[in-house]
C-alpha positions, 0 to 999 in steps of 0.5 A: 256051467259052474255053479257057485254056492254062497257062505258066510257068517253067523252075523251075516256081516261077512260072506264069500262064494265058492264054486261047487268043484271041491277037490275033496272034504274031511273032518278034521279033529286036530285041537286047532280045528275044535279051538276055532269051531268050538266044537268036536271037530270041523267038516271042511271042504278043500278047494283051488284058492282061485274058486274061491272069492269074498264078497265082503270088503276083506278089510271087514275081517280078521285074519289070524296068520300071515296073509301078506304074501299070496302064497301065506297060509292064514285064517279069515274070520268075520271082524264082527263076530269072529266066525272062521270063514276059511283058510288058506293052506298047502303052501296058499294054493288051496282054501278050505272052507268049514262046511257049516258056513256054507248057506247052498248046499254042496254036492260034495261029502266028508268020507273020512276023519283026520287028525283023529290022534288028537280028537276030544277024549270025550267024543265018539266017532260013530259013522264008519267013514276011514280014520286016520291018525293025522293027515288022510294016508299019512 
């Protein structure tokens, strides 16, 4: 039976589900990732972008990026008060949900850090989960 886990917003005005069958999760420290967290990096998990649905009216949120073909990468962020909710990347074929949105708990875990070339200067990674200096293996 597949279980699905809710998520949304910090304003509870936009919410999505997603299946409970992440394909993998990382926390990513590019500059791209803290700009639209605000924070030092972003705990995100990756999954098929067909086990991932909104619940909100899509026309509620605000989209950075293409998102006018199905294959377009793009971000979705709540209208009202701009959290990132997802993104849709790897060519549209996967979304990667920033775990803190998540409202269930998953059963998956970040094991690794990516992007750590660019990561805030004053920030220390502490745990002893691989680094990697852009994407995991690369």
């Amino acid at each position: 039976m597949t279980r699905w886990l809710s998520g949304g917003c910090f304003c509870k005005a936009s919410r999505y589900e997603v299946e409970d069958a992440f394909a993998y999760a990382a926390n990513c420290h590019c500059s791209d990732c803290r700009r639209t967290t605000g924070s030092a990096f972003k705990p995100f998990a990756g999954i098929e972008r067909e086990k991932f649905r909104l619940v909100t009216d899509r026309d509620r949120l605000l989209i950075y990026g293409d998102d006018t073909a199905h294959d377009s990468s793009h971000n979705g962020h709540c209208g009202r008060c701009g959290s990132l909710l997802y993104s849709v990347v790897r060519e549209g074929a996967f979304v990667h949900i920033p775990m803190g949105t998540l409202i269930d708990e998953p059963t998956i875990r970040p094991n690794h850090h990516i992007f750590v070339g660019s990561k805030a200067p004053w920030f220390t990674i502490t745990d002893d989960l691989p680094q990697y200096q852009g994407h995991a293996g690369g």
